[in-house]
N, C-alpha and C positions, 0 to 999 in steps of 0.2 A: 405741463400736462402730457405733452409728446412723449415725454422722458418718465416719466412716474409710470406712463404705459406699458414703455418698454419695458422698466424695471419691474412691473406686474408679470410680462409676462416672462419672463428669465426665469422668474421665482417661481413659477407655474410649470414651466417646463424642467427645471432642475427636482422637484417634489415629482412629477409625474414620473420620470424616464429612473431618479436616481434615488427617492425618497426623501430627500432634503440636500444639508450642502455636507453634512457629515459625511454621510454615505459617496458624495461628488466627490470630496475630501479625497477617502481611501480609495476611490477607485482609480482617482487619475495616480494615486502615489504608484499602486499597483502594476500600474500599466509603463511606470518610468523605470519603476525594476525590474521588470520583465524583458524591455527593451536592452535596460543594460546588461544583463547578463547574456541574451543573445548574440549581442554585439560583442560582446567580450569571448562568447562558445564561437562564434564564427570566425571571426575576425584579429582572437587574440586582445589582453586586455592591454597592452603595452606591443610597441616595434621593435622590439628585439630580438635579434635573432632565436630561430629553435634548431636545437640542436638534437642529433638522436640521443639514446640511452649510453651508446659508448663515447660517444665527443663528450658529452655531459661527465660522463667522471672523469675523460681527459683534461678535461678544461676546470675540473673541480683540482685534479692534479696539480698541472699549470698554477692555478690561481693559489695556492697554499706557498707554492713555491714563491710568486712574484705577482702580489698585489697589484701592479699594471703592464701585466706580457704583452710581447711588445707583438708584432704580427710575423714573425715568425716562429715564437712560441704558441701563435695559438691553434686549435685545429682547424683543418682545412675543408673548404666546401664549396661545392662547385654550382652555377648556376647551369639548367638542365639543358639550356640549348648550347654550352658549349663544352668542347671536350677536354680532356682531365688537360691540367696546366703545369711547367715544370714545376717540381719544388719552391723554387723562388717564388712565382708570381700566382698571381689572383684571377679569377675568370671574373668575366662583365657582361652582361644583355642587356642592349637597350633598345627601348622598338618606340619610337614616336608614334601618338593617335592622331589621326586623320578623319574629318567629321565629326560631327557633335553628338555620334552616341559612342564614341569607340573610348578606350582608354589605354593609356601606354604604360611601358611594360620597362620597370627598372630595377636592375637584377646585380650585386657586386660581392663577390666571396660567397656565394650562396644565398646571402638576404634580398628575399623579394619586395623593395622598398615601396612599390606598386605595381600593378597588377590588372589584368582585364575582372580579374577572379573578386579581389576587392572593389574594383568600383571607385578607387579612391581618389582616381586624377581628374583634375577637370581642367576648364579651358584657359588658357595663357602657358606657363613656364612652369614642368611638376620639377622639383628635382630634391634629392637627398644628397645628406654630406653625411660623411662616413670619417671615424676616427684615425690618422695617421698613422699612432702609433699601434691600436688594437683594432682596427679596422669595424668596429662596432656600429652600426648605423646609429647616428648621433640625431639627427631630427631631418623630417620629411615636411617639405612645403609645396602648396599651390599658388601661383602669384599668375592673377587675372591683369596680365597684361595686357589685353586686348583694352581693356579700362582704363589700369589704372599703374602705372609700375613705382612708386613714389616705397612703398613697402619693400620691395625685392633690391630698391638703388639703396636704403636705407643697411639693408639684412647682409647686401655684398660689399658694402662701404665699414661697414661698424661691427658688426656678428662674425666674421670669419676671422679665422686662427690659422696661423702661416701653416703652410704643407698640407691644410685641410683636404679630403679629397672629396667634390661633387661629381655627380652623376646628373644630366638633364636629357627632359625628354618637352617636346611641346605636344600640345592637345589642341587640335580644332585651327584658333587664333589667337597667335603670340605679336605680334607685332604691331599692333596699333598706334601702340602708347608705350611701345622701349624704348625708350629716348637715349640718345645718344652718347650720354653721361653715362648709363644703367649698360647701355653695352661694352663700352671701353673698361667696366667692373668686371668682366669676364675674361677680358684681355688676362688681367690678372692670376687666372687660371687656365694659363694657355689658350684660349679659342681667338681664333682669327674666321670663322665662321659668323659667327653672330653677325658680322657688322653686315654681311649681305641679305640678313635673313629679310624676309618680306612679307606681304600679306599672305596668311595661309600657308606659306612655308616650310615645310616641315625639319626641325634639325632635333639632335641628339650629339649627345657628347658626354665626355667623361676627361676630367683635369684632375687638377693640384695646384692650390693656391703659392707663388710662386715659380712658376712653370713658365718658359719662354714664350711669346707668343708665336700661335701657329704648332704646337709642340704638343694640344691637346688632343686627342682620338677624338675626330668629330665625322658627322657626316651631315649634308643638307640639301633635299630636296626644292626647288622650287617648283610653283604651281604656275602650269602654263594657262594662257587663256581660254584654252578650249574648254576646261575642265575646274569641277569646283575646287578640291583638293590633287595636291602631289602624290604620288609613291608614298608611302612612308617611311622616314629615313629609321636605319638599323645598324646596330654596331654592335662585332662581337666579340671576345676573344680573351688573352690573357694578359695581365700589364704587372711589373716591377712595381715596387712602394720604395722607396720614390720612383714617379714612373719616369725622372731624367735629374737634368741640374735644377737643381731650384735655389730663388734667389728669395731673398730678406725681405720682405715687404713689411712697412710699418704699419701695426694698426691705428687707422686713423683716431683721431681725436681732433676735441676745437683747438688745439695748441700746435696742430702739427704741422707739418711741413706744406708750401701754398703749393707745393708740385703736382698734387689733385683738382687745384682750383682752377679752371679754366676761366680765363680774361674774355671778353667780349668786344664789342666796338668801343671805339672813343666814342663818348659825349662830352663834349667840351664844354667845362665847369659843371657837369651832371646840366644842363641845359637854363642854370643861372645867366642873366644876362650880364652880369660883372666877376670876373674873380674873386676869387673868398680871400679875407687874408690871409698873412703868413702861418699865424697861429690855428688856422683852420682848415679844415678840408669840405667837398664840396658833396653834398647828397642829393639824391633824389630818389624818393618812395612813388612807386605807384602801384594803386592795389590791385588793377585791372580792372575791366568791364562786364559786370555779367559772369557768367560763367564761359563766355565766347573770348575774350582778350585777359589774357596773362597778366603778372604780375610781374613788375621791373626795378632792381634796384642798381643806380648806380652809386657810386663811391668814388671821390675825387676822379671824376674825367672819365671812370671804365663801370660799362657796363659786365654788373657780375652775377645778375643772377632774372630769369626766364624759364617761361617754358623749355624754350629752346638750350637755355645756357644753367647747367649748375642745377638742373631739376626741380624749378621752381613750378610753384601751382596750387591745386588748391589747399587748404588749410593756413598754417603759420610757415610764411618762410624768413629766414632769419640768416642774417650774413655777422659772421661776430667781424670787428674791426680791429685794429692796430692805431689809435692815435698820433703815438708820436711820427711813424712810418708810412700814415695817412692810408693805409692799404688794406683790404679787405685777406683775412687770415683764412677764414673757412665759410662756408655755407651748408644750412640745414633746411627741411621741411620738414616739419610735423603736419600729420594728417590728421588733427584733433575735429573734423567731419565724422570719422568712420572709423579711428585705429585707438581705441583707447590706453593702450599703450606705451605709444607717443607720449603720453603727458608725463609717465616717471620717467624715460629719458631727456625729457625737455626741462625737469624738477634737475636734474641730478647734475645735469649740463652747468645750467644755472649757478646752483650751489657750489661747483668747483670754478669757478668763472674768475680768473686771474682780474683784480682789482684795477689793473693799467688797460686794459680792454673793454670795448665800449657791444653792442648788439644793436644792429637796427633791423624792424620787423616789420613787413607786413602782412594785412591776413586777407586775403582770397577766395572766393567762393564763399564758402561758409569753414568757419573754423570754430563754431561753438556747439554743434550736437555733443561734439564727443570730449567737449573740454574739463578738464578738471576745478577741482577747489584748490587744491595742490596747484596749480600750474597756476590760476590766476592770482592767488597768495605770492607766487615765486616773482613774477614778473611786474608786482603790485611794488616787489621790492626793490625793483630797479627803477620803479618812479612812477609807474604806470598809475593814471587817474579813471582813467576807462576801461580798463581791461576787466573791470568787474561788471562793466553792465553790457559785454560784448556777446551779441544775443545772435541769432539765427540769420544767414545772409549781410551782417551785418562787415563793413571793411573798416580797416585797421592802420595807422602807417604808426612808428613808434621807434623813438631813439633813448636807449636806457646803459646805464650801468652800475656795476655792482655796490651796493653799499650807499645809493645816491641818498641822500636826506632831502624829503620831501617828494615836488612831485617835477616830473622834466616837462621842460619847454617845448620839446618836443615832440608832439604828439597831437593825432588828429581823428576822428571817426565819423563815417558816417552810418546810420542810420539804414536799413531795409523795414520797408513795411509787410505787410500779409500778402505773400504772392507777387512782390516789387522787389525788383534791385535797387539795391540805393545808387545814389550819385556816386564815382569813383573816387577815390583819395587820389589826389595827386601834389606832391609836396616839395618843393625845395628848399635845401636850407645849407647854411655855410655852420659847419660843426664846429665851435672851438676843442680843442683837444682835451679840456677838460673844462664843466660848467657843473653850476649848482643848479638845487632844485627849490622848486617854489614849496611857502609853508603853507600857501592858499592851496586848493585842493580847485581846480575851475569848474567851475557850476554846469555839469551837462543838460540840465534840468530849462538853463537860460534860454540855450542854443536848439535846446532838443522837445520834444513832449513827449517825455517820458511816460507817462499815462497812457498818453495814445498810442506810443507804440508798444506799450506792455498790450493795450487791449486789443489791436491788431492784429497782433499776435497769434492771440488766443480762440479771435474768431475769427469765420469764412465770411463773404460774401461783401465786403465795403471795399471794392476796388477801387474807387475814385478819390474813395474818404481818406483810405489809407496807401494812398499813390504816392511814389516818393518825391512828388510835386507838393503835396498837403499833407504829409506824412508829419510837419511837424506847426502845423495852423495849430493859431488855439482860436477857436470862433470867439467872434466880437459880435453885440449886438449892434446893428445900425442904428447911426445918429439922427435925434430927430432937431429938424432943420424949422419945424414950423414953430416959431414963439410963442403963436398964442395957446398951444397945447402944451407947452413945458411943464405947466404944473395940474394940469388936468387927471382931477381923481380917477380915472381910467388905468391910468400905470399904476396906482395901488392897489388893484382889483388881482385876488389871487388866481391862476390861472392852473387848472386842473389839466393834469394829460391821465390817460389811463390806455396804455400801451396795449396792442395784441400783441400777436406772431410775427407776423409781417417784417424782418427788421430793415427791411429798404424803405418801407412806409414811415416806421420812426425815423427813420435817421432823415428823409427828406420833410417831415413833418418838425423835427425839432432843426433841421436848415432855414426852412419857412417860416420859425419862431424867429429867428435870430436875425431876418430882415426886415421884421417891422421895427420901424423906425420909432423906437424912444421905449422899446419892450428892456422892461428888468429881468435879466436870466435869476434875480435872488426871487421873484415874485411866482418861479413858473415851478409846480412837483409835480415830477414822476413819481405816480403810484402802479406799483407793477407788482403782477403774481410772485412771488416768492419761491418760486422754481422756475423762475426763467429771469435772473439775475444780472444779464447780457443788457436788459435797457434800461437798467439802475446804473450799472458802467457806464451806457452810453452818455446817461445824461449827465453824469459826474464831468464830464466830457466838453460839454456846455455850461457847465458852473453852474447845472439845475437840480437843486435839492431833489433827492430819491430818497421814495417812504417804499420799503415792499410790504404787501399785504399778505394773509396767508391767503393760499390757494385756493381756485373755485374751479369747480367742473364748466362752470360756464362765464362766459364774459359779463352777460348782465349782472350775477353776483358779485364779481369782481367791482364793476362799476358801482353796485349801489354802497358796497366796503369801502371805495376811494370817495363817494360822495362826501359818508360818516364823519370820515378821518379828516379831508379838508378844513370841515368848520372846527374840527379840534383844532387842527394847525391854527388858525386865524380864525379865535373866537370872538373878534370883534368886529368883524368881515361883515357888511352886509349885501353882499354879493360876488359871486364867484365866474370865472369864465372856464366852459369846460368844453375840452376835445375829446370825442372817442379815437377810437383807433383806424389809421390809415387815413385821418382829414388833414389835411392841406392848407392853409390858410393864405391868404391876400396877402400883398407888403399893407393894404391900405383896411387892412380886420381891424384895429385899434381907431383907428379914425372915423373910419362909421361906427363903431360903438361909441364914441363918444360922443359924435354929433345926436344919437340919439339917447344918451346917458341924460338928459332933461329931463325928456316925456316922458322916460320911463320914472324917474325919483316922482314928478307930479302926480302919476295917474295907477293910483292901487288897481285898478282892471288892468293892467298890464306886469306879466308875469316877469319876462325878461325878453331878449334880444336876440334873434336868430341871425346866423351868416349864411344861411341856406335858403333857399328860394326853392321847393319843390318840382316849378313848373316853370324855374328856369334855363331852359332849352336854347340851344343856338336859334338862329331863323328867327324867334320868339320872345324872348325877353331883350330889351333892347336900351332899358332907361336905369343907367349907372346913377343916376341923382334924384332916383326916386324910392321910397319907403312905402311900408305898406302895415296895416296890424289885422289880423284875423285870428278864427282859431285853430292852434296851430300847436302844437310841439315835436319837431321833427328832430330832436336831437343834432347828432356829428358836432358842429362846433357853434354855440350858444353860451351867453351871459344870463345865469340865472340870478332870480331873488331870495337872499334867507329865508325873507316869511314866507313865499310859495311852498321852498323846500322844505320848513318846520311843518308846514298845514298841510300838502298835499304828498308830498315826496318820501319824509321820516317816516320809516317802518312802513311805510305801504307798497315799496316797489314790486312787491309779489303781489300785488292785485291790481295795480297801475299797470307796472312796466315792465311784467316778465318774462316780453320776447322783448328784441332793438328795438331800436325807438325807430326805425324805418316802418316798421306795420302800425305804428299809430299808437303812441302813449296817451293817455288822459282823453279817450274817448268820447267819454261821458264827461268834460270839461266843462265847468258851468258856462253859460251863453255869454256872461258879461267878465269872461276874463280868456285877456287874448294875448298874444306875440307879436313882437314888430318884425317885421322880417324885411330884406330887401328886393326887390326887381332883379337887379345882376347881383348873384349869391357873390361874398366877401371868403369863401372855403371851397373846396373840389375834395374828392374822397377819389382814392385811385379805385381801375376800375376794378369789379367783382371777376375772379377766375376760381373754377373748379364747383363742388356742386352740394345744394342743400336747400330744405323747403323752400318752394317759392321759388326757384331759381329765375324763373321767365321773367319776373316781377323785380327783384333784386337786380337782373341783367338791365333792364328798362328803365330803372331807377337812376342804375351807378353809371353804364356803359353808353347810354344813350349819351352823344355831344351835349355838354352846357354852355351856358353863357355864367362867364367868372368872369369878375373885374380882371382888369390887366397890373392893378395896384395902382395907378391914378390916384392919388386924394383929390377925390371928388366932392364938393359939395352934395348932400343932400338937402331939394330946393324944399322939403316941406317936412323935414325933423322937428320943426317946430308946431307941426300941426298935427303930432299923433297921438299927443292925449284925446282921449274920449270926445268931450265937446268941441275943440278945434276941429280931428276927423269927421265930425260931422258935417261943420262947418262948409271943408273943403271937399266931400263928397257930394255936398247940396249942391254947388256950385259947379263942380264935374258933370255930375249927372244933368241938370238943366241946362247946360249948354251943348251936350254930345249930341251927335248925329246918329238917331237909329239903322243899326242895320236889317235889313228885307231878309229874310231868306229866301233863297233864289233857288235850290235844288233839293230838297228834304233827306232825298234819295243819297244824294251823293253824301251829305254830312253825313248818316247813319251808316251809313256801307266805308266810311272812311277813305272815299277817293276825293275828297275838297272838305272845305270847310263850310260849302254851301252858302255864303255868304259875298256878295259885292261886296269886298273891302278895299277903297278907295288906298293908294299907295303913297298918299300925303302923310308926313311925320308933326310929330306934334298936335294930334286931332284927338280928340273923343271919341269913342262909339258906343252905342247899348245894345242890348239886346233884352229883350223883356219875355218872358216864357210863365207856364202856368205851372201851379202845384196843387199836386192832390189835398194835402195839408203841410206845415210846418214842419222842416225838414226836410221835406220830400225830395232826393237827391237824382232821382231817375231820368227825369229828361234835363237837368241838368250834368248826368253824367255822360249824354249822347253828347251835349253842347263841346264839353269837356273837349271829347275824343274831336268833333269835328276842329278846334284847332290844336290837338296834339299837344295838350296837357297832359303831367301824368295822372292828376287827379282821376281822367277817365278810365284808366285800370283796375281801380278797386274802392268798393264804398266803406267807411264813411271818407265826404269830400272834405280834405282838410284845404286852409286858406281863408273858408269863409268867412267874412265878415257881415251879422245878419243878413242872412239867405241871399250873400252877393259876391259873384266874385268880380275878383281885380285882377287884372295882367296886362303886360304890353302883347303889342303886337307891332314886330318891324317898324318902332317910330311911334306907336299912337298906344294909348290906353284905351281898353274892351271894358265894358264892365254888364255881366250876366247876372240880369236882376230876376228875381223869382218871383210869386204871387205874394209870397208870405214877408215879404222882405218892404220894409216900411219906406221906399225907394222906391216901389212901384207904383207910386201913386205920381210920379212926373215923366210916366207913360203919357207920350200925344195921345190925342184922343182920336187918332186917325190910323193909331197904331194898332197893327191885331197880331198878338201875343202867340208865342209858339205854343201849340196844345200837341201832347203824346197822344197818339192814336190808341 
């Protein structure tokens, strides 16, 4: 209903503001091209250099002559803060930003790569590389290393081309998260600066990949304490191409040289408590904790890969292996969180994956927002049986290779629920150098509830449910222990829910189902609106058939459409037990309906079976083993009868029951047909918050303390005496043995400060009270009685409970019973007794 709202009003607001969605259509297209072409007038539609009118046909010159001139065929251009350069060489400005609104400035043969002008640097590491041989600015980056550097270790390990030359400048904060992998990557380009760099720091420089360390043009500020940011560091001037010796560096690949791989600690046998055999080597996976503790993998004896070691962390990190050599070859992360990217280099990896080399992985943080189809196809192929259902938060550990047939041994996941970490992976194993794979496929579905964690997933608000303590429960109903109910027609009785909004209420209301002892979850449906399809899931959940109905503006519609449709379900049903929405039920609901399932089958004046007690109040209701029948239909959770609902309830609900059944269904109930209800109600309704007719009355109803079984199976001492002529029976017998109560203060009853009554503090006692009526009905000075012991009946008339102008209740221990003039009970009034008369 919430959501049809909203979609009303979108569709109101889009016709009002834009004329429909055609018109929304073209304007948003409008406004994308207008954007781009400014961006493009401003900004240039591409980074390539601009040249004047006369370079331009020199360089058209040039380029006819020599499809790739080299940089000293091409023309020359100076960046404006520095002064003309010899022939040979090239000017450079580089000016690091400082603060978080400034931007820096990186400037090499004339191309201003960035810019205060543009706007285009932001915080961590800007820097352009520029082509060797044509000195052409080749691509411009921003790497938020204040975050994250997993991107930028990737770009200067794999994407650079020997002799390349970079340009860097920092903005803001660059060193959070440079890890120490990512900076020894620069070494590679001459800098011996970086390694000192710090928080807030500011450096600049300009290399050539190749270049000696310490050989780069750098400079760098540190920020002292006093102050938030440094100086800004700046460099200016003119440099050679090449700007010294430069040496050969390989670009890396998974095949290459381990001279990159940086070795860690011993762990002796990777933390096995025996040696692997000869033919094996020894692993250990861990995925880490949370997103606070890293990811570790060791490889026979050495740790190779950490936060700290080999730039390990979040997403997929992955060590390829060596079998026979038993030694870890190279190390990768993919960032399939956030970099989509990542997945066709981890596709392409994959696919060239030399057949004698083995991959162990694990995944971290989260590695599935930004995962491919492509990728888990790929790694599907090296054995993986889980990597298809590797979902949001969830961890990972995984030993695969190329061409494996089937599925590998080794491998493990766990599971994250909605808003939950899951448990960590942590794995040890002794590798053989090579193994096969299983034709079985292992059942996630055994180990996991898949269900629940799809539906966790997808909604908010079930922390506890879908905690990664319960994250993989499949609820059981509890066993019923008592033998002489084993076969008791009570468990065959269909049991109706008809959900609201609420979804804490359902889900602790179908918890509440599933601990009464000897309940069938095939016997209970959810009938729920049809636009809120969240508690159809849920009860799927619970193994409780879900019917959705279509949609109703109101819940009493809804309810009288799931009455309909029940007796369809179970047309041979002669009785149904139904909950409204947000009722709670006792472990011991079933058991007192059954105890009273007799007197109800003998006695056609009784409609069905209440677990609500209206005027059962803490302080006040006190007798768990007592029953009662009056007239009554207070709805929340009751066992009705067919024939009531064919005669009184089918197609009438709009002139019975068309507010809740809290203001009083069946009014106008004939005198001779009534409901059994109990003394301590067998249901609780949580309480009412926020606001709507009646609120003071609804608050008083829901919020005031009751008295609820604790689930005890209790005896009920007189189930057997609530058909009609037994009730009388045992009413005759109450009432002439009770001890009249006096009134003792008139004043204080009617004003609500006592109950006006000496009520002796003995349990198990009788008392009466005998009062007049104007006629039959007359509920007025029994509405005073009411309020003096804090009933709720005393809030509002008509008085439901009654049984012939009488009512029943405990009281701390004892039973009251408030007999009227008209009430055929008043005639075992003592005759010394004088009757309450309203003034």
């Amino acid at each position: 209903m919430r959501l049809y709202f909203c979609t009303k009003i979108h569709r109101r607001f889009i016709v009002k503001y834009f004329g429909g969605t055609k018109n929304l259509f073209l304007w948003t297209l409008g406004v994308m091209l207008t954007v781009y072409v400014l961006d493009g007038y401003l900004f240039g539609f591409s980074q390539s250099p601009v040249l004047d009118a006369k370079s331009l046909k020199e360089s058209e010159k040039l380029t006819s002559k020599n499809e790739n001139p080299d940089a000293s065929q091409r023309p020359k251009s100076k960046c404006a803060e520095v002064q003309a350069c010899p022939d040979d060489q090239f000017s450079y400005y580089i000016k690091a930003a400082v603060g978080r609104d400034d931007h820096p400035t990186i400037c090499f043969n004339g191309h201003y790569a960035f810019s205060p002008e543009k706007k285009n640097g932001k915080r961590g590491i800007c820097m352009a590389v520029f082509n060797p041989k044509t000195l052409e600015l080749e691509d411009t980056r921003t790497f938020d290393t204040y975050s994250e550097d997993n991107i930028l270790y990737r770009y200067l390990r794999l994407g650079m081309e020997d002799k390349q030359l970079i340009a860097v400048a920092t903005a803001d904060e660059a060193s959070s998260h440079l890890s120490h992998d990512t900076r020894e990557y620069f070494k590679d380009f001459g800098s011996d600066a970086v390694l000192k760099l710090g928080f807030r720091d500011s450096w600049v420089m300009i290399g050539q990949r190749g270049l000696g360390k310490g050989k780069a043009i750098e400079q760098i500020h540190a920020r002292v304490e006093s102050s938030d940011f440094p100086p800004a560091s700046e460099i200016k001037g003119c440099i050679s191409n090449p700007m010294g010796e430069l040496h050969e560096l390989l670009k890396e690949k998974y095949n290459s040289s381990i001279s990159k791989l940086r070795l860690g600690d011993e762990l002796v046998n990777c933390g096995l408590k025996d040696p692997c055999p000869a033919d094996s080597f020894s692993l250990r996976l861990f995925s880490g904790k949370e997103n606070k503790e890293g990811p570790r993998i060791c490889v026979n004896g050495r740790n190779v890969m950490s936060t700290e070691l080999n730039n390990g962390g979040r997403g997929l990190n992955m060590v390829v292996v060596d079998p026979e050599k038993k030694e870890a070859i190279e190390t990768f992360r993919y960032d399939t969180y956030e970099v989509v990217d990542d997945n066709s280099a981890l596709v392409a990896q994959l696919k060239s994956m030399p057949s004698n080399h083995m991959i162990v992985m694990v995944a971290h943080d989260d590695a599935s927002t930004s995962i491919s189809e492509d990728t888990r196809k790929a790694l599907a192929g090296y054995g993986s049986a889980y990597i298809s259902a590797l979902a949001f938060r969830d961890v990972w550990a995984f030993v695969g290779r190329p061409g494996l047939t089937g599925y590998t041994p080794y491998e493990d996941i766990e599971l994250g629920g909605h808003d939950v970490w899951p448990v960590p992976v942590d794995r040890k194993f002794c590798i053989p150098k090579s193994f096969q794979g299983s034709d079985k496929k292992p059942d996630l579905d055994s180990a996991k509830n898949m269900a629940k964690r799809t539906f966790c997933r997808k909604y908010d608000g079930y922390e506890d449910f879908c905690s990664g303590v319960r994250i993989d429960e499949h609820p059981k109903p509890a066993v019923l222990n008592d033998t002489l109910l084993k076969d008791h027609p009570i468990f065959s009785v269909p049991i109706m829910i008809v959900p609201g909004l609420g979804h804490v209420a359902t889900l602790q209301q179908f918890d509440a189902l599933m601990a009464i002892p000897g309940l069938d979850p095939k016997m209970v449906t959810v009938l729920y609106d049809q636009k809120f399809e969240e508690s159809g899931l849920l009860a799927k959940l619970y193994n409780f058939p879900a019917l959705q109905l279509n949609s109703s503006t109101k819940y009493v519609l809804l309810f009288e459409k799931a009455l309909e449709e029940i007796w369809k379900l179970y047309p041979t049903a002669t009785h149904v037990i139904v909950f409204e929405e947000e009722v709670i039920p006792t472990k011991d609901f079933l058991h007192f309906m059954s105890q009273c399932w007799a007197s109800l089958n003998k006695d056609p004046t009784l409609i069905g079976i209440s677990a609500w007690n209206e005027n059962g109040f803490e302080n006040i209701s006190s007798l768990p083993d007592v029953a009662y029948r009056g007239r009554m239909f207070p709805g929340l959770g009751f066992l009705l009868t067919k024939s009531f609902y064919m005669t009184a309830l089918k197609g009438r609900m709009s002139s019975c029951c068309h507010k809740r059944s809290w203001y009083g269904w069946f009014a106008d109930l004939p005198p001779t047909l009534e409901m059994i209800f109990p003394d301590i109600s067998r249901v609780k309704r949580r309480q009412f918050l926020g606001l709507t007719e009646n609120a003071e009355l609804i608050r008083e109803y829901f919020n005031r303390p009751r008295a609820v079984s604790r689930g005890n199976s209790v005896t009920i001492v007189n189930a057997l005496s609530l058909t009609s002529d037994a009730y009388e029976s045992e009413l005759k017998n109450l009432i002439t043995s009770s001890s009249p109560l006096v009134m003792g203060n008139v004043q204080d009853c009617i004003s609500g400060k006592g109950h006006g009554f000496s009520v002796p503090l003995a349990k198990d006692k009788t008392y009466s009270v005998y009062f007049m009526q104007k006629k039959e009905n007359d509920d007025s000075l029994l509405t005073v009685l009411c309020k003096c012991f804090s009933l709720f009946s005393a809030n509002r008339p008509p008085i439901r409970g009654k049984h012939k102008d009488m009512m029943r209740f405990s009281y701390k221990g004892s039973q009251i019973f408030l007999i009227g003039s008209s009430s055929p009970y008043f005639k075992h009034m003592p005759a010394s007794y004088k009757p309450l008369v309203q003034n």
